[in-house]
Structure formats: C-alpha cells, structure tokens
C-alpha positions as CSV (number, residue, x, y, z in Angstrom):
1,X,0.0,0.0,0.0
2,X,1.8,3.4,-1.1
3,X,0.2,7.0,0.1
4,X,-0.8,7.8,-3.8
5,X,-2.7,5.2,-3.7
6,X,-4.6,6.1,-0.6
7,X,-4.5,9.8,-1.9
8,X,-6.6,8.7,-4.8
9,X,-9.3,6.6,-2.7
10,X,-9.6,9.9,-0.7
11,X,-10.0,12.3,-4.1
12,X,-12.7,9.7,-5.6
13,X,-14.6,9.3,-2.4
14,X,-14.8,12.8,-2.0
15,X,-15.7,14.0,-5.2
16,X,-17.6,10.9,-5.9
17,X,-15.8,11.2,-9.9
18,X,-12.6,9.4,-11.3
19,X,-12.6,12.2,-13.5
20,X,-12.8,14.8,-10.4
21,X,-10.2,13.2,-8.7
22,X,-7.8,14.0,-11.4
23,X,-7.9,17.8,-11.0
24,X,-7.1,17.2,-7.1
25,X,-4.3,14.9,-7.7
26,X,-3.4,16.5,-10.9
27,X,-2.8,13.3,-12.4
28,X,-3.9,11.4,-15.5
29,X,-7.5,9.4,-14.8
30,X,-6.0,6.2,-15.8
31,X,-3.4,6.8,-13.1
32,X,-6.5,7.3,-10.6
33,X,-7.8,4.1,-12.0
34,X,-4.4,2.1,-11.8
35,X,-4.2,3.2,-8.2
36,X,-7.6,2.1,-7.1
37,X,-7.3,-1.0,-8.6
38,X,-3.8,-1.5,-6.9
39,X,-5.8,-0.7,-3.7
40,X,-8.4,-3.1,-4.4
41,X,-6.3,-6.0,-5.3
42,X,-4.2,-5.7,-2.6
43,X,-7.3,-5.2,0.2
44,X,-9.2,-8.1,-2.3
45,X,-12.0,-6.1,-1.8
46,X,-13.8,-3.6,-4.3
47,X,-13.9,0.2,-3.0
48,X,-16.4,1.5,-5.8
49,X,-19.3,0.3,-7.5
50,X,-18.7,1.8,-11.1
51,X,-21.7,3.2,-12.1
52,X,-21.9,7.0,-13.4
53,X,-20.7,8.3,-10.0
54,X,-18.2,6.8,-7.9
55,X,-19.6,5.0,-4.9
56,X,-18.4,3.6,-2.0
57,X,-19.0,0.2,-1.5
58,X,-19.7,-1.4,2.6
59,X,-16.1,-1.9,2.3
60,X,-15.0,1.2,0.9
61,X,-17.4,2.8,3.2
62,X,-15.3,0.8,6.5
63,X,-11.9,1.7,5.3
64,X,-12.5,5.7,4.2
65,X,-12.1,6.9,7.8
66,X,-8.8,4.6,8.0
67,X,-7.6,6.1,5.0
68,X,-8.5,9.4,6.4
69,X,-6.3,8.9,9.4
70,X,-3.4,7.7,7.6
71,X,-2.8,10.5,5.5
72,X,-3.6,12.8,8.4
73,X,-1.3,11.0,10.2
74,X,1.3,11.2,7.2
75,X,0.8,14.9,6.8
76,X,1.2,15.7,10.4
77,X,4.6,14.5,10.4
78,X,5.8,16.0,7.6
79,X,4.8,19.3,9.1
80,X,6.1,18.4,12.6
81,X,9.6,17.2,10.3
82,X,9.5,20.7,8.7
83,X,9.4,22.7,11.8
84,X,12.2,21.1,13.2
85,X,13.9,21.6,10.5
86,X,13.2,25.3,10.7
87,X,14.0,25.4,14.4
88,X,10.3,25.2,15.6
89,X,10.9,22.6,18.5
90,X,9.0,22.5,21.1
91,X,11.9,22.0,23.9
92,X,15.9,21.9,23.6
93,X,17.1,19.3,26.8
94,X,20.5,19.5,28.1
95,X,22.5,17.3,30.5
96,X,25.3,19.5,32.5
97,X,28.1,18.5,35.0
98,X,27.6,20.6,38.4
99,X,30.7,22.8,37.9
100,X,29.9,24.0,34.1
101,X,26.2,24.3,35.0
102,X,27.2,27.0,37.7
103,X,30.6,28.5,36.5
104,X,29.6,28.4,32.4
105,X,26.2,28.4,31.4
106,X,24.3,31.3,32.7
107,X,25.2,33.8,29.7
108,X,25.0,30.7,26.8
109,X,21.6,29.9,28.5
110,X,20.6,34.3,28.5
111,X,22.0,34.5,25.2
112,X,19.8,30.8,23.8
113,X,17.0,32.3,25.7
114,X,16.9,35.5,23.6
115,X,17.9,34.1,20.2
116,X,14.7,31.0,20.3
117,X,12.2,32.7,23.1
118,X,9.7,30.1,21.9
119,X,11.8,27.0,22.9
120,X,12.0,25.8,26.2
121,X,15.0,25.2,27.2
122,X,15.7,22.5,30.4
123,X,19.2,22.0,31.8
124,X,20.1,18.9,34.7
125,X,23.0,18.6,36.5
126,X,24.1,15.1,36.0
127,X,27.2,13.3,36.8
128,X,29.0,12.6,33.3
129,X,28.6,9.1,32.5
130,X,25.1,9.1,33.5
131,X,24.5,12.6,31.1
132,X,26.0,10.7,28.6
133,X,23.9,7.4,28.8
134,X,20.7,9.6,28.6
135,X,22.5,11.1,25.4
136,X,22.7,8.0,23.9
137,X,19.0,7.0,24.9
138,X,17.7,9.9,23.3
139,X,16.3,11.7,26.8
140,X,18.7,14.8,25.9
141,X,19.6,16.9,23.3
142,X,23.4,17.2,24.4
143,X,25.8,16.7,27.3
144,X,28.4,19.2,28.9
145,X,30.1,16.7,30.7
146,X,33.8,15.3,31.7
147,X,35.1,12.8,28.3
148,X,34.4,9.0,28.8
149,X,36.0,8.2,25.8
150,X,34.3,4.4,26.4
151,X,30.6,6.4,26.1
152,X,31.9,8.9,23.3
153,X,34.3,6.8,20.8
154,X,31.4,5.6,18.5
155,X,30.2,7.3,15.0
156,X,27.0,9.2,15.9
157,X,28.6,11.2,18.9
158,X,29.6,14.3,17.8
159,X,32.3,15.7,20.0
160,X,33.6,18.9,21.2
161,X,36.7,19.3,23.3
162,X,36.5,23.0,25.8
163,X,39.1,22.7,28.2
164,X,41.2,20.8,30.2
165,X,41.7,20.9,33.8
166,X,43.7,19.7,36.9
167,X,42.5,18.2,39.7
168,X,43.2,19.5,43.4
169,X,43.2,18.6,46.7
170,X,40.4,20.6,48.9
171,X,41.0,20.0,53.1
172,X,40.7,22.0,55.9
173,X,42.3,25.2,57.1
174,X,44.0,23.4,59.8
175,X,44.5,19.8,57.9
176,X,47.9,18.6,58.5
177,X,48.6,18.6,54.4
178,X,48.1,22.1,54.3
179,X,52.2,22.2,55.6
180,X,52.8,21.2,52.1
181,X,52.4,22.8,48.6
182,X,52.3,20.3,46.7
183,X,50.5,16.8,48.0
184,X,52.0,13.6,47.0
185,X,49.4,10.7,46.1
186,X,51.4,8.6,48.9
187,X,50.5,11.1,51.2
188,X,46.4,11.6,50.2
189,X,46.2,7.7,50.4
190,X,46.7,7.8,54.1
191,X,43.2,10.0,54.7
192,X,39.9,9.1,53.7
193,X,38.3,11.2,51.0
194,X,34.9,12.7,50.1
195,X,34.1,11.4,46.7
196,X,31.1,11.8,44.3
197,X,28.4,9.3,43.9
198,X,28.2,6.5,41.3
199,X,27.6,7.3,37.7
200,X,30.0,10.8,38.1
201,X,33.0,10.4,35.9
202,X,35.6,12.4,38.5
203,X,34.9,8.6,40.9
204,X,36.2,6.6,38.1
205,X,38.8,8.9,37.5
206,X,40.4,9.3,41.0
207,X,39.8,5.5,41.7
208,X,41.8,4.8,38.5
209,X,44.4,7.0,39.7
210,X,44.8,5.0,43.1
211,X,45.3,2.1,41.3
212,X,48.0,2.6,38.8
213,X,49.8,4.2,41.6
214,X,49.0,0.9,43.7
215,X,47.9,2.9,46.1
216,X,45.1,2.2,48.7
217,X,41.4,4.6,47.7
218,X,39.8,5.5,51.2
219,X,36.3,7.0,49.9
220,X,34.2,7.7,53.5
221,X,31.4,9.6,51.9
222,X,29.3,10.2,49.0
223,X,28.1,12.8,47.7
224,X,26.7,14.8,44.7
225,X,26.8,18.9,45.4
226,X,29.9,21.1,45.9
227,X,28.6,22.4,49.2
228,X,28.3,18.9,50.6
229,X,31.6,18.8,49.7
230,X,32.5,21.9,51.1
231,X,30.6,21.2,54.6
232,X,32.6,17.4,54.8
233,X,35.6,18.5,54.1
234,X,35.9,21.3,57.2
235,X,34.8,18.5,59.9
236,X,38.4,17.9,60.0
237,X,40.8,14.8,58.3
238,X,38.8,14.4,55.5
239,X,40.0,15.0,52.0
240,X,38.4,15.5,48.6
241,X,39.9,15.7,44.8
242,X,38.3,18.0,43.1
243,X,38.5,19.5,39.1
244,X,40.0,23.3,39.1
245,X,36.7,24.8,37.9
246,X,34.7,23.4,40.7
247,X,36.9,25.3,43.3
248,X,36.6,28.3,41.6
249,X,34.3,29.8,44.4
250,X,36.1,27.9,47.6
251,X,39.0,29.4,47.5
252,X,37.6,32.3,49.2
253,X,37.0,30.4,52.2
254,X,39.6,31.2,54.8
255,X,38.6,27.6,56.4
256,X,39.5,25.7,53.3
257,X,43.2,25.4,52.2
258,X,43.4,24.3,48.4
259,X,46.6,22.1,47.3
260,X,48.3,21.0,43.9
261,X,48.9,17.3,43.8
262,X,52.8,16.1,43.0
263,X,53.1,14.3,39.2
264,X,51.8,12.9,38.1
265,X,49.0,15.4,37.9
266,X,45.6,13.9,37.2
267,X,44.1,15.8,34.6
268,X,39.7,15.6,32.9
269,X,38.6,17.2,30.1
270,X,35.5,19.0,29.9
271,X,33.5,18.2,26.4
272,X,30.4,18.7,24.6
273,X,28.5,15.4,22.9
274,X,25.4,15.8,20.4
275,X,24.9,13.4,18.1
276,X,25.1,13.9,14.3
277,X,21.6,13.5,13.6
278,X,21.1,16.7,16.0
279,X,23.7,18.9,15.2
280,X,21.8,20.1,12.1
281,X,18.8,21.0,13.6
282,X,19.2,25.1,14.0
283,X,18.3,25.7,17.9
284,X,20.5,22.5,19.3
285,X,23.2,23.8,16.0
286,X,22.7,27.6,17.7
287,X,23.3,26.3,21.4
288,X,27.1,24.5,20.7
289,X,28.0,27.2,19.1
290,X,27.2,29.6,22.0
291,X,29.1,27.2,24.3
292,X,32.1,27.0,21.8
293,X,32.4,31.0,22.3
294,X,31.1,31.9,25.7
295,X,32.4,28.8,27.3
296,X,36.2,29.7,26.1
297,X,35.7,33.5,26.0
298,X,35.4,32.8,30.3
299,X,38.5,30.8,30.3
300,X,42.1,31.4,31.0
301,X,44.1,29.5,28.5
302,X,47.3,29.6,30.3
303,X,45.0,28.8,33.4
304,X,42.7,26.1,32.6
305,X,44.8,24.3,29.5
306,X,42.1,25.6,26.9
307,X,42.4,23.1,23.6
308,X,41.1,23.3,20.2
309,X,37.7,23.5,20.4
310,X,36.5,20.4,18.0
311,X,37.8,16.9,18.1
312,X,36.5,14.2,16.5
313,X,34.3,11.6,18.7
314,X,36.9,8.9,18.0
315,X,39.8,11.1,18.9
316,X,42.3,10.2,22.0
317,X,41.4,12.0,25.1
C-alpha cells in the first residue's frame, strides 16, 4: 500500500468522480484508475461500484475513515519534520556536570534564551557518565560533561573538546597537608576522602588513579553537590579531589586550604557530545555554538589548558 494510492481513494470518495479526482491529484485518470485497482487488489475487496458516479462500497465505506487517518497521520509528520527543521521545536534538553552548569552556562543559556524565546530550554546537573547514557538514549539533546571516551568513541557522537583541567586537593584550614604545597598521592592515600556518587566520571577517574599508583582509595562519603563537599571537608581529616573549575568559588573560604597534587598530575577534560543527527537541527546547531564561544571567551588558557575546540568523537582523550 503506497500513500498515492490512498490519496486517490480519498479524491474519488470525496468528489464521488474518477474524473474529479484528477484535477485534485493532478494526475492522469487512468493513473486514478491504476491506483484504485492496486488498492483493491491488494485489500481483495472492491472500494467503488462503477456506475456513473463513484460510490463507495460497505467496504470502501469501513476503510475511508482509516484512509482518512493515515494521511492525516502522514501529513502531520511531515509538518512536525519541517518545523524542526526550521528550528520550531517545542523544547531543547541538556544534561550539564555541576561545575559548568554554575561556572559556564548562565550567559550561553541568557543568550539561547533571547535568540529562540519560543523553545524551552531544560538544563540537569548530572554526573557525566550518567548525562552521557541519557544522550545515547535519546532523553537529551546534548551533554556538557567530563570525556568518557568508552561512552563517546562511536560514530553518531559528535564531540567537542572546551578545556582541560587539573585536579586538586580541597581540606581544611587546619589539615595537616596544608604544611605542604604540593600533595603527594602517597601522602592523600593515608586520609579518607569525600568522593562523588556512582555514575559521576571524577569517581572513576580518582579511583583509577589509586590504582595505577597501587595505592590504597579510602572513599568515607558520597556525595553529589559542591557544598556537601565543602561542609565534609571542614569536619576535620577528610579530603576531597576536586577539578580546578569546581573550586573556583572555595578558594575564598579562609577555612579551606586548596593544594596541587605532586606528578603525576591527574588531569579531565571538559567536552560537549550531540549526536550527528542533532547537530543540524538550527536551535540545538545555535546552542554548541554559543558554548564554543562563551564557554572559552570565560577561560584562561594559560590557566585552565584551553584546547582546540572540536575533536572528533573517536579522537584520544
């Protein structure tokens, strides 16, 4: 069954004429009458008796409001297709690590906002490798999260490299590791940390750490926010490793004391994923590019280890 042919049913049933129907399909009549007949051979039922004026039969009568819905159906999708291709969607979802949803976003979501007022924009803070499994299931538009090159490294993720950052050690004012300035990994393996919860890429990436360095990983608690981290980490022995652009607004506090680790330095980049069937739609198009500027345009370079700003999905981390 092709759409013509239900096209045709629709333009003789409605104008009761073979001859009619031409005009509204602006086709041949015997091109009406091969379609029909293709209809009706394939239902095995006739649609018309074919008297002067085209009329339904009991079973062309039972399938016209089918046929109806069909097209309907058909023509509503092309519309709702061609709107999105002009940029007429109704939402734009985005999944954010903590850090870049406080430090970066606010003047590429302002900026979205102005440029598409009619789409709604939603932004969650996710840990990364959980924003990136909703990517790939299709619950987000794009992720702003650390690179999990095991998540990213396939042909439909589109990937964009902003930065690259160090990680530090956040403790107390009066921690005994404040007495040096730069922390050795022997050294943070003797006190328990505060580490983030399951599905956040920084877990695997200090865990990983500890074990190349065969070194034993002490995590006491879990957590998800920067101020639980924050609050933990004053109680007293308590560590936590933490990427430079999260501590951006700690070290202000005169009862936190924030360290450099020795080499090997551990190191996460921060990258934006869309897949390539999204990237040419012009609001989720419009919102990377405003990251690509804005996001750098905050940066220090010499500071946070800014990179080019497009590598390919497949590319080494």
């Amino acid at each position: 069954m092709r759409l013509e042919q239900l096209q045709a049913f629709l333009a003789v049933a409605e104008t009761g004429s073979f001859q009619q129907a031409t005009k509204q399909c602006q086709v041949t009549q015997s091109t009406i009458s091969r379609q029909i007949q293709g209809l009706e051979a394939e239902l095995g039922l006739p649609l018309f008796h074919r008297t002067s004026q085209a009329k339904l039969t009991v079973a062309g009568e039972r399938f016209l409001p089918r046929a109806r819905k069909i097209c309907q159906e058909w023509q509503t999708a092309i519309t709702e297709l061609t709107e999105l291709s002009e940029g007429k969607q109704p939402e734009l979802c985005v999944a954010a690590i903590h850090s870049i949803s406080a430090q970066y976003l606010p003047p590429v979501l302002q900026q979205f906002c102005q440029d598409y007022p009619l789409v709604q924009l939603r932004v969650t803070s996710l840990g990364s490798d959980r924003a990136l499994k909703v990517l790939r299931d299709g619950l987000v538009d794009m992720a702003i999260v650390m690179n999990n090159r095991f998540l990213t490294a396939s042909p439909e993720m589109v990937v964009d490299l902003l930065f690259e950052e160090s990680i530090e050690v956040l403790m107390a004012a009066n921690h005994p590791l404040t007495q040096v300035s730069r922390v050795s990994w022997a050294e943070l393996a003797r006190y328990p940390q505060v580490v983030f919860k399951d599905g956040y890429g920084m877990q695997r990436l200090v865990q990983e750490q500890f074990q190349r360095n065969a070194l034993e990983y002490k995590p006491a608690v879990e957590l998800n926010t920067l101020d639980g981290f924050r609050g933990m980490v004053r109680q007293g022995e308590l560590v936590a490793l933490l990427p430079r652009s999260a501590l951006l607004e700690m070290r202000n506090d005169s009862t936190l004391v924030i360290r450099p680790t020795e080499e090997p330095t551990l190191k996460r980049q921060v990258v934006l994923v869309t897949t390539q069937d999204r990237i040419e739609i012009p609001p989720i198009q419009r919102f990377r590019q405003l990251v690509l500027a804005l996001v750098s345009s905050q940066l220090n370079p010499l500071e946070a280890g800014l990179l080019q700003p497009s590598i390919p999905a497949t590319g080494n981390p």
